[in-house]
N, CA, C and O atoms as a Maestro MAE file, in Angstrom:
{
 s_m_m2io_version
 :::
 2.0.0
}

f_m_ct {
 s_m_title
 :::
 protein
 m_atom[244] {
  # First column is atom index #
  i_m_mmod_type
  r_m_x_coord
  r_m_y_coord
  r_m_z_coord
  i_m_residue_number
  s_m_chain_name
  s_m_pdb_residue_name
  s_m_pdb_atom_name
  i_m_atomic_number
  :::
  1 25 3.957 -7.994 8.052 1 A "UNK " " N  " 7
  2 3 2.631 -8.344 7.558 1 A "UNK " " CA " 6
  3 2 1.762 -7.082 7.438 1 A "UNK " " C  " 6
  4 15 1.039 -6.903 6.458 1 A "UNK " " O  " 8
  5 25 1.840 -6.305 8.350 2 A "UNK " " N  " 7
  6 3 0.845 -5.065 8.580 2 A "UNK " " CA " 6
  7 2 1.463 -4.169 7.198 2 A "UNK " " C  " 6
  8 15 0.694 -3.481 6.527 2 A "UNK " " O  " 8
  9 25 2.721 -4.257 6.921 3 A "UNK " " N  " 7
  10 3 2.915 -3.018 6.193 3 A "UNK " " CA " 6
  11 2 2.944 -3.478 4.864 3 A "UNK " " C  " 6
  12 15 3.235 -2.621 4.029 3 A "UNK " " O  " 8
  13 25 2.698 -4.702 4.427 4 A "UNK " " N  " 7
  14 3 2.822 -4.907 3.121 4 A "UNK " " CA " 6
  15 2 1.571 -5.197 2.640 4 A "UNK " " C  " 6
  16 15 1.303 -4.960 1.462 4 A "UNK " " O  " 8
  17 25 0.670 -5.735 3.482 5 A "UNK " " N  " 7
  18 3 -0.867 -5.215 3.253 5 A "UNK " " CA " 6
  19 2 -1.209 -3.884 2.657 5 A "UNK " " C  " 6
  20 15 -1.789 -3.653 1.596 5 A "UNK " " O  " 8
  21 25 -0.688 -2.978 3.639 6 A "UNK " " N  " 7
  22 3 -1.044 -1.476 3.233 6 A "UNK " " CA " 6
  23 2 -0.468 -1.491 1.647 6 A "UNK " " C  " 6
  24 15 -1.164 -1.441 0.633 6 A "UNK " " O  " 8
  25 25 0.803 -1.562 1.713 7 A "UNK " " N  " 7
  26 3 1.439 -1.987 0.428 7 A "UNK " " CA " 6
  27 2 0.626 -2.071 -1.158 7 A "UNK " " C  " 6
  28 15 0.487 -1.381 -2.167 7 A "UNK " " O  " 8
  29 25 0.221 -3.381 -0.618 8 A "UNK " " N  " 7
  30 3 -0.445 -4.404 -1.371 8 A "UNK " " CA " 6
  31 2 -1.943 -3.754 -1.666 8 A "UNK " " C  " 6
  32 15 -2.392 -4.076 -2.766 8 A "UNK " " O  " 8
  33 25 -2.772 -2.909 -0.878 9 A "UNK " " N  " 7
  34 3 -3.730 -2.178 -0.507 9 A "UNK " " CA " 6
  35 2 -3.382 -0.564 -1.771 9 A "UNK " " C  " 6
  36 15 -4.201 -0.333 -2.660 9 A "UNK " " O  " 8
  37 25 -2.266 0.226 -1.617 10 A "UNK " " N  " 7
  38 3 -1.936 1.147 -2.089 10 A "UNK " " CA " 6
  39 2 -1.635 0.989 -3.453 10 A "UNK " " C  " 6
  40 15 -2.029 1.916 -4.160 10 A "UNK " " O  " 8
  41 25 -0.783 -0.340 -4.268 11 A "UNK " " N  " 7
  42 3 -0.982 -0.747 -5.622 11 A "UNK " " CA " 6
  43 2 -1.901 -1.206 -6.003 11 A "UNK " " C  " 6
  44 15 -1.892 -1.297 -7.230 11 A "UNK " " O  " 8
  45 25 -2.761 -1.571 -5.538 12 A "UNK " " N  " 7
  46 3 -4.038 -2.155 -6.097 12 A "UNK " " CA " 6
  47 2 -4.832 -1.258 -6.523 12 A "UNK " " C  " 6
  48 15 -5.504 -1.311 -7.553 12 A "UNK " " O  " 8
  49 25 -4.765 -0.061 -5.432 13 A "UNK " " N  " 7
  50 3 -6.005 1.178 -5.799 13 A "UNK " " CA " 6
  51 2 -4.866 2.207 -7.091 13 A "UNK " " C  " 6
  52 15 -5.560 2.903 -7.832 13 A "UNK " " O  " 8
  53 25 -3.940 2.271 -7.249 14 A "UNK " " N  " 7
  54 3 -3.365 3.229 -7.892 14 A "UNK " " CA " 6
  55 2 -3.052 2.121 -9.350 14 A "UNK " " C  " 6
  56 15 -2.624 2.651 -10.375 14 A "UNK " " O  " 8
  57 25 -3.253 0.903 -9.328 15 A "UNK " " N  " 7
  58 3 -3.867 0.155 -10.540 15 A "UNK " " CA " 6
  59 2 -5.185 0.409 -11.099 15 A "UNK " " C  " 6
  60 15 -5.365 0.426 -12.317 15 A "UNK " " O  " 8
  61 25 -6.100 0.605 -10.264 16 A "UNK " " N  " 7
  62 3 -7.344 0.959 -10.589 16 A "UNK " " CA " 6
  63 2 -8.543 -0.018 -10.294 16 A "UNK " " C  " 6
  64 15 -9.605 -0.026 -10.916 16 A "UNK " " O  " 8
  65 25 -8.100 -1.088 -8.927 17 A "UNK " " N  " 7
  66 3 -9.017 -2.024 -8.188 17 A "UNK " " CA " 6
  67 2 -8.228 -3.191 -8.602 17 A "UNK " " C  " 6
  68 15 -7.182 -3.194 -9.251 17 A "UNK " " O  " 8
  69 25 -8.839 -4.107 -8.164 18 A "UNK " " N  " 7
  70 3 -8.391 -5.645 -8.481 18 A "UNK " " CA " 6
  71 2 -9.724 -6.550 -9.399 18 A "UNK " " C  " 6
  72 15 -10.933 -6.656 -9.194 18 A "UNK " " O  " 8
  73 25 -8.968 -6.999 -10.273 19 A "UNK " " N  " 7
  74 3 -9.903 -7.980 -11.105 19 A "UNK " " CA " 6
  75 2 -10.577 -8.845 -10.881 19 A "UNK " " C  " 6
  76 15 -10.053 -9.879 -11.294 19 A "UNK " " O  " 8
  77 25 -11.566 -9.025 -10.400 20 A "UNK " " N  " 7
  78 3 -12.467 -10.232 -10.011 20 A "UNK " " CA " 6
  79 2 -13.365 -10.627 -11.390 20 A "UNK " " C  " 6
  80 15 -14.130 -9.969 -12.095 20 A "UNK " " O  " 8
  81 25 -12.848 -12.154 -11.428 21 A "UNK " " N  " 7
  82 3 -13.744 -12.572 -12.114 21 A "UNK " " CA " 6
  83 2 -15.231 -13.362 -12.254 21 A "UNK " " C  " 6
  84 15 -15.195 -13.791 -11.101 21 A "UNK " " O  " 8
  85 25 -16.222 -13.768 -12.654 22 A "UNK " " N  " 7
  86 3 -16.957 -14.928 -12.440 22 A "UNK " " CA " 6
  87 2 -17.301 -15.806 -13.251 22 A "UNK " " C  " 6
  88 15 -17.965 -15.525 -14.249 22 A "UNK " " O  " 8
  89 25 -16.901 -17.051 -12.958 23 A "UNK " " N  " 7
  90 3 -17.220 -18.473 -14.106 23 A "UNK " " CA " 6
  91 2 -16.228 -17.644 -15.470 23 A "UNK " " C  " 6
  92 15 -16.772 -17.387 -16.544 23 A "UNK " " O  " 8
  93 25 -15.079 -17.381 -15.265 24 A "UNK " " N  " 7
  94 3 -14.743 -17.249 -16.528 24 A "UNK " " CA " 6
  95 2 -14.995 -16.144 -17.316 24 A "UNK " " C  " 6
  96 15 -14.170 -15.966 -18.212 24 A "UNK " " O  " 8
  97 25 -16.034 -15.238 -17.224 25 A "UNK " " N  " 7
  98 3 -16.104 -14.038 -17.635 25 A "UNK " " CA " 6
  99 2 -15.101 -13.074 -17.708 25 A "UNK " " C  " 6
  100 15 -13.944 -13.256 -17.330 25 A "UNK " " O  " 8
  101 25 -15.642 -11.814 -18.303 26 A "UNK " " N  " 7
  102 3 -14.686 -10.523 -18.436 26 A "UNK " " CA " 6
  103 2 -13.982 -10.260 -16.965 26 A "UNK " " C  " 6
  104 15 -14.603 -10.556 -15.944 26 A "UNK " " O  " 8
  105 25 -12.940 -9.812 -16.916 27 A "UNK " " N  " 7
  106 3 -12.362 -9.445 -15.453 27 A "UNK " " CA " 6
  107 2 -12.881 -7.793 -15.324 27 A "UNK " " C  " 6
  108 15 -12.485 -6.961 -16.140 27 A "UNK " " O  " 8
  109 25 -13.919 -7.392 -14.071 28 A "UNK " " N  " 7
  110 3 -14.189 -6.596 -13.851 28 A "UNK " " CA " 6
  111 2 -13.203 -5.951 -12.724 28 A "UNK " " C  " 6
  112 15 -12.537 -6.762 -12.081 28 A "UNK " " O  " 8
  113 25 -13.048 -4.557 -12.424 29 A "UNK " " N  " 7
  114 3 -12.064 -3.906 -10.996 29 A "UNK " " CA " 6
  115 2 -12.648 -3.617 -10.533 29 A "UNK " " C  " 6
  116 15 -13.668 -3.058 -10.937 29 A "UNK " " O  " 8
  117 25 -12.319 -3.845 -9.327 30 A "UNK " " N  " 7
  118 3 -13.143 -3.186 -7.653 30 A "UNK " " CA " 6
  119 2 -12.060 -2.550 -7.221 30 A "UNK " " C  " 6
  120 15 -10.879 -2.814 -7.451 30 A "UNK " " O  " 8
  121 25 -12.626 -1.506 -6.439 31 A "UNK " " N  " 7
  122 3 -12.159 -0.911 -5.536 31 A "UNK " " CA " 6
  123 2 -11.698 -1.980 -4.076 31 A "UNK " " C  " 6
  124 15 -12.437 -2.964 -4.047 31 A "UNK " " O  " 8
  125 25 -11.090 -1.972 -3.396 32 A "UNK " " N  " 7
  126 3 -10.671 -2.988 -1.725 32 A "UNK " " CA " 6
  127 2 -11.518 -1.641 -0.762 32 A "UNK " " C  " 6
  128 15 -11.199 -0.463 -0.600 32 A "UNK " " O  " 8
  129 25 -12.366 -2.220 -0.396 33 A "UNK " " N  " 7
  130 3 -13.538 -1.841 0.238 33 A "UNK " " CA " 6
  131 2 -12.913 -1.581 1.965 33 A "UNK " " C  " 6
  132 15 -11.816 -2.026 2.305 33 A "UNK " " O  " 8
  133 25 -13.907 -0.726 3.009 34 A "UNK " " N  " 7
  134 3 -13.957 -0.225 3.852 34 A "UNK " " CA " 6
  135 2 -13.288 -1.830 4.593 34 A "UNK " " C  " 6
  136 15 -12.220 -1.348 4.971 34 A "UNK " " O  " 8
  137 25 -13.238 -2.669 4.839 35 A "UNK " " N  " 7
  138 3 -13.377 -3.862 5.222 35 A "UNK " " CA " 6
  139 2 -11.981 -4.223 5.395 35 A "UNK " " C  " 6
  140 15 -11.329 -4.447 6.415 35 A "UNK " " O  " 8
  141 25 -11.583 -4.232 3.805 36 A "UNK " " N  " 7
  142 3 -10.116 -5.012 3.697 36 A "UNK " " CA " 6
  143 2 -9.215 -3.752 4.770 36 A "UNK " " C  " 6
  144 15 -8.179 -3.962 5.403 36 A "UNK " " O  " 8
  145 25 -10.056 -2.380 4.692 37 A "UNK " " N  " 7
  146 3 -8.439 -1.234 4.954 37 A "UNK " " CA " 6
  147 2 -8.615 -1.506 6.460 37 A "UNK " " C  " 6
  148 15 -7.571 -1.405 7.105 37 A "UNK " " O  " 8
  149 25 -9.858 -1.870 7.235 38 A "UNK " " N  " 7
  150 3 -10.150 -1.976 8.792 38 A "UNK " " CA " 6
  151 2 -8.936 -3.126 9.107 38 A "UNK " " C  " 6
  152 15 -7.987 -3.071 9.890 38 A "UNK " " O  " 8
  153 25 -9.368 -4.184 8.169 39 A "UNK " " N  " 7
  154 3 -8.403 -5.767 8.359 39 A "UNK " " CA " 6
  155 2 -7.041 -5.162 8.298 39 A "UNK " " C  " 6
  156 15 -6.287 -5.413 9.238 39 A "UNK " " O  " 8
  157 25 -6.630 -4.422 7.353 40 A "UNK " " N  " 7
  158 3 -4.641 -4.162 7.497 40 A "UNK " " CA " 6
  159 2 -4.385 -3.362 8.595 40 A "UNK " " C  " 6
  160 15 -3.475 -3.371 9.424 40 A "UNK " " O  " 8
  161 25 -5.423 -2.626 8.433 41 A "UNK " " N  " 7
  162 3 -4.634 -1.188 9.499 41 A "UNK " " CA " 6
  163 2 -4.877 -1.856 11.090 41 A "UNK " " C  " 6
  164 15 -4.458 -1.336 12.124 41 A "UNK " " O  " 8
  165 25 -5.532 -2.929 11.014 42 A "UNK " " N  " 7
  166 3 -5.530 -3.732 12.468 42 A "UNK " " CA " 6
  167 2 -4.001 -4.811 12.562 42 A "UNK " " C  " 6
  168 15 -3.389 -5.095 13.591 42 A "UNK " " O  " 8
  169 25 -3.741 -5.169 11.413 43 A "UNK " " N  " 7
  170 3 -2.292 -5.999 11.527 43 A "UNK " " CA " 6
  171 2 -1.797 -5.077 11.319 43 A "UNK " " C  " 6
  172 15 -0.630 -5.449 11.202 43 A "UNK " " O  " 8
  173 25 -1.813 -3.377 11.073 44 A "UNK " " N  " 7
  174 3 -0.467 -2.570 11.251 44 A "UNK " " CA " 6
  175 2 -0.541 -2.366 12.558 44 A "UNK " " C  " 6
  176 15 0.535 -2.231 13.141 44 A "UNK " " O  " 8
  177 25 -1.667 -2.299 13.269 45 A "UNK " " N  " 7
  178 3 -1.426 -1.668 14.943 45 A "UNK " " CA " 6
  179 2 -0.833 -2.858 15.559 45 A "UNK " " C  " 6
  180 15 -0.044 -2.598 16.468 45 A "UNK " " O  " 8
  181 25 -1.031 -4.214 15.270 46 A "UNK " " N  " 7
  182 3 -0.460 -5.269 16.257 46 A "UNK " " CA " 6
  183 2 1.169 -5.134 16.100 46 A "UNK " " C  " 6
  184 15 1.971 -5.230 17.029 46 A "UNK " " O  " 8
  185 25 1.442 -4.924 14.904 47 A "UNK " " N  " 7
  186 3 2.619 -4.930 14.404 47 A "UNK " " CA " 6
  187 2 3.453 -3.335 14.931 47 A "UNK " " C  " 6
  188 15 4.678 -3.291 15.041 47 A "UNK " " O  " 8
  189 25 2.911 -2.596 15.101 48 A "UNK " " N  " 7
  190 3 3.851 -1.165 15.925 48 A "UNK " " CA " 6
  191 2 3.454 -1.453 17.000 48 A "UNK " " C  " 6
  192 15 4.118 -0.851 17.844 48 A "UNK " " O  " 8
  193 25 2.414 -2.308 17.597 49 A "UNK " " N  " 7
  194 3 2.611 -2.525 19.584 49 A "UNK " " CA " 6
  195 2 4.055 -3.389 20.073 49 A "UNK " " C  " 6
  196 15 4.917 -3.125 20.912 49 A "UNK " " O  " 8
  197 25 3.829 -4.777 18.928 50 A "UNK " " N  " 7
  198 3 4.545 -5.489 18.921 50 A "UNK " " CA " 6
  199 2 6.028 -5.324 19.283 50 A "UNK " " C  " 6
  200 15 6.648 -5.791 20.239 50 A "UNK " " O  " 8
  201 25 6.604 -4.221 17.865 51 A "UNK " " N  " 7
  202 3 7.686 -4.019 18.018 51 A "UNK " " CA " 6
  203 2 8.847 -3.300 18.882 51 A "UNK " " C  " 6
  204 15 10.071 -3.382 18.776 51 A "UNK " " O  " 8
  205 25 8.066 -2.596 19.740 52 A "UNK " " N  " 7
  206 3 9.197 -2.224 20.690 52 A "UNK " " CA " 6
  207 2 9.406 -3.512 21.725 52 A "UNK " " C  " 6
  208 15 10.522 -3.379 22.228 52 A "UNK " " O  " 8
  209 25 8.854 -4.516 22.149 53 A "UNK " " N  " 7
  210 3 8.586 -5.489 22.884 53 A "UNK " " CA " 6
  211 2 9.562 -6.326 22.338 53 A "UNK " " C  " 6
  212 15 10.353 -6.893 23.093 53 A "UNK " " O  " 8
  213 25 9.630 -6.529 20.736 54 A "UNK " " N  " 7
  214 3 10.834 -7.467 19.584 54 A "UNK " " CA " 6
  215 2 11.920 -6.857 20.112 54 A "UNK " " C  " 6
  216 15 12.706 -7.644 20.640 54 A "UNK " " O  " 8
  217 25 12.251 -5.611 20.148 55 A "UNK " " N  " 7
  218 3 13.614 -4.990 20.405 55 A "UNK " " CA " 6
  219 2 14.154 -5.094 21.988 55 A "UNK " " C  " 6
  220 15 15.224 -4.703 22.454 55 A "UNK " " O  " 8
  221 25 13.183 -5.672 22.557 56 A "UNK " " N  " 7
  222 3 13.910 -5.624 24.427 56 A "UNK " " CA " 6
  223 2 14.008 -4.291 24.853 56 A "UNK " " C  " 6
  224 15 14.973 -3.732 25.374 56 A "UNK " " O  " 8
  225 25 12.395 -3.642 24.448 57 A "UNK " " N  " 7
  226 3 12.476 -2.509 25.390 57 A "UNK " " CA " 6
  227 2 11.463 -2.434 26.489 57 A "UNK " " C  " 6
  228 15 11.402 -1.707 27.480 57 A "UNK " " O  " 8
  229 25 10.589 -3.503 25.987 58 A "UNK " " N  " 7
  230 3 9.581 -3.696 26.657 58 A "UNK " " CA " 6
  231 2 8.703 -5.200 26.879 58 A "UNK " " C  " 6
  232 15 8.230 -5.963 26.037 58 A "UNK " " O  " 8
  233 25 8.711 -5.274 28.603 59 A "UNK " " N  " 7
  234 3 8.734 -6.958 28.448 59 A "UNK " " CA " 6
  235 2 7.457 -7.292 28.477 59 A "UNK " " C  " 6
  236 15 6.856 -6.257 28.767 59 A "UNK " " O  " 8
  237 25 6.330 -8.590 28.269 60 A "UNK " " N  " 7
  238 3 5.321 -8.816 28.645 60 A "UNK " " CA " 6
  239 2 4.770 -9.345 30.001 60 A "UNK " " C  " 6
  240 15 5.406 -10.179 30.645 60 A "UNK " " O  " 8
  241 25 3.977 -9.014 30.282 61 A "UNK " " N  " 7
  242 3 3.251 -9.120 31.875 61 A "UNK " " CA " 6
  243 2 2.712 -8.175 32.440 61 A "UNK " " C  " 6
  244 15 2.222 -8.322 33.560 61 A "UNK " " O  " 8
  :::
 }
 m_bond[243] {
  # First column is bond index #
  i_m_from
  i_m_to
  i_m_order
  :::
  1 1 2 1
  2 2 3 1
  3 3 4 2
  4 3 5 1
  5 5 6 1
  6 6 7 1
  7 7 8 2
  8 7 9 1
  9 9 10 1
  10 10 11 1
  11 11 12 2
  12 11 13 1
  13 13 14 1
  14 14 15 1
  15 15 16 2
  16 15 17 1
  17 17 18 1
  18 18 19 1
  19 19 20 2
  20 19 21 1
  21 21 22 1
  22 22 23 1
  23 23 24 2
  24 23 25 1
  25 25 26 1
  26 26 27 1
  27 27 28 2
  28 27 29 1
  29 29 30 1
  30 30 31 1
  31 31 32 2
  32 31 33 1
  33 33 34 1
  34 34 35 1
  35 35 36 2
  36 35 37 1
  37 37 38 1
  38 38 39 1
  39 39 40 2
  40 39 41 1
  41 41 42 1
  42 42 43 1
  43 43 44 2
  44 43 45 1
  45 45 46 1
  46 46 47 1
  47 47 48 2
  48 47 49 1
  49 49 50 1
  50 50 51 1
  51 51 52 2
  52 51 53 1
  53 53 54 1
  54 54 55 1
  55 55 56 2
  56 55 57 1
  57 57 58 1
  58 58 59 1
  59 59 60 2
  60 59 61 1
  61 61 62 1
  62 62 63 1
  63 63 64 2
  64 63 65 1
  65 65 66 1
  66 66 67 1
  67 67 68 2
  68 67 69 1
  69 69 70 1
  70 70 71 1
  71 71 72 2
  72 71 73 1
  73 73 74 1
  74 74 75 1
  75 75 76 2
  76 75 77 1
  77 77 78 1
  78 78 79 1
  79 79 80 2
  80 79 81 1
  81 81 82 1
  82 82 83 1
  83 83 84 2
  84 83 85 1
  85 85 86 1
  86 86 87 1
  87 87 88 2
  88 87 89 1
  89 89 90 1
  90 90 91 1
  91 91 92 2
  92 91 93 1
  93 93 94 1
  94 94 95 1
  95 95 96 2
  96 95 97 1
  97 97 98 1
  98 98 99 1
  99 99 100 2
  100 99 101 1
  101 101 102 1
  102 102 103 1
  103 103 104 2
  104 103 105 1
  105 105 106 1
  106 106 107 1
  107 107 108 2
  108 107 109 1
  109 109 110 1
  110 110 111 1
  111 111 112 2
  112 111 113 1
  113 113 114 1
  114 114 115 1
  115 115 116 2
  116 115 117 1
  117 117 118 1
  118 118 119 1
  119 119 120 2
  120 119 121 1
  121 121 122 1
  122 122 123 1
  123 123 124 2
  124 123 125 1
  125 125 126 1
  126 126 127 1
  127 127 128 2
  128 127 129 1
  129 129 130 1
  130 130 131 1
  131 131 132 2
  132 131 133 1
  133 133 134 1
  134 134 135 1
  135 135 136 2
  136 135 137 1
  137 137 138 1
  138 138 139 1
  139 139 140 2
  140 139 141 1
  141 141 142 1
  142 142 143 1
  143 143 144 2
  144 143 145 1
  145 145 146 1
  146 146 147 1
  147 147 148 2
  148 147 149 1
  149 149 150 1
  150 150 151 1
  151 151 152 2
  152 151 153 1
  153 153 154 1
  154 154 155 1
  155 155 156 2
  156 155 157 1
  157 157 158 1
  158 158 159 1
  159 159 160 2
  160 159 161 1
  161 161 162 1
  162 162 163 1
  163 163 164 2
  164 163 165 1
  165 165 166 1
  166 166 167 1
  167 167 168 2
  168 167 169 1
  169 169 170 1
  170 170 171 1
  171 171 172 2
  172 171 173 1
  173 173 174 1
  174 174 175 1
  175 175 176 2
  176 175 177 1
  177 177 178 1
  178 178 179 1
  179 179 180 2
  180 179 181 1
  181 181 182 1
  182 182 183 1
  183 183 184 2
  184 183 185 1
  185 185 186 1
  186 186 187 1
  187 187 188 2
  188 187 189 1
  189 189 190 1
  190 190 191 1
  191 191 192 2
  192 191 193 1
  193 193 194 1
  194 194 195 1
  195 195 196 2
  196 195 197 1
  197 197 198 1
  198 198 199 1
  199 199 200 2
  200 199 201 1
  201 201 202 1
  202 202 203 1
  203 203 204 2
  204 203 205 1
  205 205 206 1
  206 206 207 1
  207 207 208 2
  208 207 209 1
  209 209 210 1
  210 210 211 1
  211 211 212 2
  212 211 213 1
  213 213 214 1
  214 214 215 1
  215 215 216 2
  216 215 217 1
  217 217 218 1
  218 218 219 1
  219 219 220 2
  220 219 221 1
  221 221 222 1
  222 222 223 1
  223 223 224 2
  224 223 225 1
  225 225 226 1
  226 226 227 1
  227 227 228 2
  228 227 229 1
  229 229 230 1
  230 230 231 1
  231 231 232 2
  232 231 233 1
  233 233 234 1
  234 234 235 1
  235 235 236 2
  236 235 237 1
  237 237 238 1
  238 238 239 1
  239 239 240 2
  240 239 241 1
  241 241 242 1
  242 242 243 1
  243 243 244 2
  :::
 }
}
């Protein structure tokens, strides 16, 4: 999840934003704002704590 955000985050900006429309109008591009990159790069950190714990190297408690 964490890394395909970034992913998903990195084609969007090297498209040139994402199209938002309103009521049907012209599709304008935005940039994915300070907000969305805080939201992924927080499911990338859960997701590299996570994983040594997935592999049985490290137990919880």
């Amino acid at each position: 999840m964490g890394l395909g955000g970034i992913v998903f985050g990195v084609v969007v900006t090297l498209r040139g934003g994402a199209p938002i429309t309103v009521d049907d109008g012209p599709a304008r591009y935005r940039h994915l704002g300070f907000g969305y990159w805080a939201w992924v790069l927080s499911f990338a950190c859960v997701a590299v704590a996570l994983w040594p714990r997935d592999r049985g190297r490290a137990t919880a408690g």
